[in-house]
N, C-alpha and C positions, 0 to 999 in steps of 0.2 A: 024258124028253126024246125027242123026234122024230129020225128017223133022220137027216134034214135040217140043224134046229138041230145035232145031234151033226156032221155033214159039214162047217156052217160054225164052229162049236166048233174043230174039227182047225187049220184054214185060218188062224185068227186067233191057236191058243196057239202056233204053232209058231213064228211071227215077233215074238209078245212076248216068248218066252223068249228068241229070239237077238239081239232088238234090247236087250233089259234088258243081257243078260250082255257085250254088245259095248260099248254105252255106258257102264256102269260099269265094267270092264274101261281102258279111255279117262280117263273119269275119275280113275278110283283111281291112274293110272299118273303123272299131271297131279299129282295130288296127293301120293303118295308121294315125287316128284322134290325134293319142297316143303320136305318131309324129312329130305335127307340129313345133315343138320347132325347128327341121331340117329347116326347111322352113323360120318360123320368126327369128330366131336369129342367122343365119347364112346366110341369104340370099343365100340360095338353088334354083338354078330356077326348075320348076314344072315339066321340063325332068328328072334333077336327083332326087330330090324328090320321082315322079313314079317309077324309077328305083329300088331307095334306098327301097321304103315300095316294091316293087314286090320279091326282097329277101327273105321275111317274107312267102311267099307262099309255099313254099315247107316244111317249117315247121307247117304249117296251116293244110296242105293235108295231114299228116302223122298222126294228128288228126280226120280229116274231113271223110277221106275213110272208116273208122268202121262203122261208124254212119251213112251215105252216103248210104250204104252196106245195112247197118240193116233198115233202111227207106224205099227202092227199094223194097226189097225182099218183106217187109209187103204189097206195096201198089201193088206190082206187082201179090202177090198171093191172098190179097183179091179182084182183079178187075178182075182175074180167076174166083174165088168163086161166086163174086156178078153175074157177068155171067154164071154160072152153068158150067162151062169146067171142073173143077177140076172135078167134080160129074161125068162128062161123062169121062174123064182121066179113071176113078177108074173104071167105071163100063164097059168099054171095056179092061181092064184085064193092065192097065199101073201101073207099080210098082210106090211105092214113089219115090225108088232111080232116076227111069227117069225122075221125076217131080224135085227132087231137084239139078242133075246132074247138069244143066245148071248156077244153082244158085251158087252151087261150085265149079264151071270154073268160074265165075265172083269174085268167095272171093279170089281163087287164084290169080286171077290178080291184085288183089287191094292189097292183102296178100305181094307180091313180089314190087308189087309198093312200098307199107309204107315200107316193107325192105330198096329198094334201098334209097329213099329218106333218113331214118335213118344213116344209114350207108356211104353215102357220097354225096349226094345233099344239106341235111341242112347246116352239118359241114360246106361245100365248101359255102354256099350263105351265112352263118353266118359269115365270116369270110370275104368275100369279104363284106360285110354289115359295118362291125363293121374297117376296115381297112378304107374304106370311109367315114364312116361317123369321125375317128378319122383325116385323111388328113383336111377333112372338116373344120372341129372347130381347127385343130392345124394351120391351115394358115390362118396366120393374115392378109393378103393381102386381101384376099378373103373377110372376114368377113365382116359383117354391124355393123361397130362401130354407138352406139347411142347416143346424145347428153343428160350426165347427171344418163348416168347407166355404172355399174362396166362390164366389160363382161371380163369372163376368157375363156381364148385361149386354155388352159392346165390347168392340175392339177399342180398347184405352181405358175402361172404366170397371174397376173391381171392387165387390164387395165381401168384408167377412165378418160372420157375425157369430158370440159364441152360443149366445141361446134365444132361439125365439118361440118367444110366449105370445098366448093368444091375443086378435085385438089387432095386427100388428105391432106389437112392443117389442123390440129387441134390447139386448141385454150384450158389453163389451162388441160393441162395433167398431169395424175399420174400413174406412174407402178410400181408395185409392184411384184417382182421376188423372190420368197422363193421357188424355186426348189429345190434348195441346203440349207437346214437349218443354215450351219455353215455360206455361204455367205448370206442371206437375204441380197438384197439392194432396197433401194424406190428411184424411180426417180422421180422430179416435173417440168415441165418446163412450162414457159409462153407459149411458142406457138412451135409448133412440126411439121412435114411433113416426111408422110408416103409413103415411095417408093421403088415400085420394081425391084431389082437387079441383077445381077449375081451369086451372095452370095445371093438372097436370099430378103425378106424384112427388108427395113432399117430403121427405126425410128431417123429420125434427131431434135434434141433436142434444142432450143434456150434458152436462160438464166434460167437455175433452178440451181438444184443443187442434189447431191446425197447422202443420206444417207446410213449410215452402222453401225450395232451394232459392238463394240470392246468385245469383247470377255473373255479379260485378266481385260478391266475394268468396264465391263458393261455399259457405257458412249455408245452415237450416236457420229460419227463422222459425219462431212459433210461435203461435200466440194462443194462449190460453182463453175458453168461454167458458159461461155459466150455460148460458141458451144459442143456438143458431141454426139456421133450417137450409137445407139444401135443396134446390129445387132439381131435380131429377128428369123434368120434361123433355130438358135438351138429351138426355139419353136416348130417347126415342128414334131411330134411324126414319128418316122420308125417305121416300122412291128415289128420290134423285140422286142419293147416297152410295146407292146401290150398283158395283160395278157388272155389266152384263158379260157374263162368259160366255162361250162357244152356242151350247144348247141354246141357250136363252138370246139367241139375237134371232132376226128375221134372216131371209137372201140378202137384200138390199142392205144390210146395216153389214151380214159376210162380205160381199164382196167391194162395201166402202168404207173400211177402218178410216176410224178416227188417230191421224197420224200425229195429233198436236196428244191424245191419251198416250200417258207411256204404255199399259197396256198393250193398246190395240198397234204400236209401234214398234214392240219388241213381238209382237204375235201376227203380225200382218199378213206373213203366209199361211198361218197355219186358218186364221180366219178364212183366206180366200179357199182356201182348200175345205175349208169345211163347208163351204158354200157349192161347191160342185160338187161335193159330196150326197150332200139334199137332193140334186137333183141328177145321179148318178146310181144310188141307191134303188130306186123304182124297176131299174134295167133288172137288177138281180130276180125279179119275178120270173121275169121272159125267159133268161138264162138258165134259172132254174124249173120252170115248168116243161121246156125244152129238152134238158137233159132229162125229165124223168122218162119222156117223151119216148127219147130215144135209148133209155135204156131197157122201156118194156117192148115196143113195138116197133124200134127201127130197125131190128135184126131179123133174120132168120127163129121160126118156131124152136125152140128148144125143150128137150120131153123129158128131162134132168131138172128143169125149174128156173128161176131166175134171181136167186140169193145172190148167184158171185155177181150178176151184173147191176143189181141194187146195191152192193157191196161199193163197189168199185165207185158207183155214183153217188153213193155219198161220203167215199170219199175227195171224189173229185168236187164235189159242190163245197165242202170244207176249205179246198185246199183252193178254191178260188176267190172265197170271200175271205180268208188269209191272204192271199194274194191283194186282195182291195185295200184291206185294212195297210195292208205294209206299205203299199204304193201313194195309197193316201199321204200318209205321214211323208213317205221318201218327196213327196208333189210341195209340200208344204217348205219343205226346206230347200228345190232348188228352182222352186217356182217353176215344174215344167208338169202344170192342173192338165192337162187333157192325159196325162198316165190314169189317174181315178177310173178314165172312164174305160180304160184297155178288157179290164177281167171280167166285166159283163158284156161289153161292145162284143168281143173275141168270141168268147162264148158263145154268145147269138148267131153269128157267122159261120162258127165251127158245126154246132146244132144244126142249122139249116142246112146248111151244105150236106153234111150226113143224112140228114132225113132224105131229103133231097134225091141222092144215090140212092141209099137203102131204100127207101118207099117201096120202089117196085119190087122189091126182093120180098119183104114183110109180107105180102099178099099171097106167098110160094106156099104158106103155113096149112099146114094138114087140116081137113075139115075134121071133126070131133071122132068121127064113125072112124077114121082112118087110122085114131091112137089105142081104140078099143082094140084095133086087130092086132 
């Protein structure tokens, strides 16, 4: 690499790495807030907490890097321009392509970044994200039971308790267990004590009693106790419990639903679509480091500035990853995946072609001495 290329190299990582870390930074903050439920009603202390929202970053960056990209590029060639470099570039005989080379060493990078992260950093942090925060809320041990609110452990299994005192002792308990539809049973006890065991968390019950629908006569049974302990363990959700959504699969698991899951049977396009999306996604680098490309250096010198035509480019870069997003979804429902790929593919095409033409024209641009006059 030319000492040049390497000078405009500097100029361009130094504002993609602060504009990444600033915007996701923003981001992450936006989204962790999203979270607090983690925190308050699970009594999450503030290590796992950070750890839990810092998961969310890799699928942040896979977003962030495009735009990240496209930011750098603009600020980095008009602080060229506003300094007349580019004008001296041109009029000592330097092609566009040396001027933009450096910029597409950096799309690349970022290009193969949002690849990797796509393809197996998200899946993998979504997945360790969504198994803990499931551990989380399925142990009840753990939890911050609150004096006079219901809080469910699991889906099918609720507890309310009207006061608890230290120790685990609680005071006017009710559980409510309809995990299994055909067993629904309510338990109510005077006073209850929550404790941790080998098996697991035990819930020992002092005089209530337990309810249960009869089936055959639609009557509540109930039977009355002095003493009886509920064993809690099976509240615990395992992995295997755990249904995988969109984020959280691999490529290979997108583009082969499981047609016997109602899931993934009622969602099959949208799975496969989300699947050439990972790897359609990376394009918008190119796309975009290209258009900034061409909106500072593939035109004609202009001595009025270049606001309307960064203008203009971001709003075209907007209205193209709207375009994705839309075409996405519209791919997913008539099963016709290679549209995903139109708004970045196009783009590149378009870009190039322009450059292409314009290149020789850019090089017309007044040497520095030329604007003083």
């Amino acid at each position: 690499m030319k000492s040049l290329e390497r000078y405009i190299l500097r100029q361009m990582w130094t504002p993609f790495v602060f504009t990444t870390l600033v915007v996701t930074a923003i981001v992450w903050l936006t989204q962790s807030l999203q979270r607090m439920d983690i925190l308050v009603d699970n009594g999450a202390s503030l290590a796992l907490f950070g750890w839990l929202t810092a998961l969310i970053v890799p699928s942040l960056l896979s977003v962030v890097l495009p735009f990240a990209l496209f930011g750098a590029a603009l600020y980095a060639l008009h602080r060229l321009h506003s300094d007349s470099e580019i004008a001296v570039m041109f009029a000592a005989g330097v092609s566009l392509l040396q001027v933009a080379r450096p910029i597409l060493l950096i799309a690349a990078a970022a290009a193969a970044a949002t690849l990797w992260i796509n393809i197996d950093l998200m899946p993998r942090s979504y997945r360790i994200l969504k198994r803990e925060v499931a551990e989380l809320r399925a142990d009840v041990a753990s939890a911050v039971l609150k004096s006079g609110e219901f809080m469910a452990f699991r889906e099918g299994f609720t507890v309310y308790v009207d006061e608890v005192q230290p120790g685990g002792a609680l005071k006017g308990l009710l559980v409510h267990d309809y995990r299994d539809a055909a067993k629904t049973e309510t338990y109510m006890s005077q006073r209850a004590l929550l404790q941790e065991t080998d098996i697991g968390p035990v819930l020992y019950l002092v005089n209530g009693n337990i309810q249960r629908m009869n089936r055959q006569t639609g009557a509540v049974d109930i039977v009355n106790f002095d003493r009886t302990a509920v064993n809690l363990g099976t509240v615990r959700g395992e992995p295997g419990d755990l249904l995988l959504e969109m984020t959280e699969r691999y490529p290979h698991e997108l583009f082969n639903p499981d047609l016997s899951n109602d899931y993934d049977r009622a969602n099959a396009g949208r799975l496969i679509a989300e699947g050439h999306n990972r790897y359609a996604s990376p394009l918008y680098a190119f796309a975009f480091a290209l258009m900034a490309i061409f909106a500072l250096i593939g035109g004609p010198y202009d001595r009025r500035g270049y606001l309307r035509r960064i203008g203009l480019a971001c709003a075209a870069a907007g209205a193209i990853k709207v375009a994705g997003i839309v075409l996405a979804g519209a791919a997913g429902e008539s099963q016709h995946f290679w549209l995903i790929y139109v708004p970045p593919a196009a783009t590149i095409l378009i870009m190039l072609t322009l450059l292409a033409v314009a290149g020789p024209g850019a090089r017309l641009s007044p040497a520095p001495a030329a604007e003083t006059v």
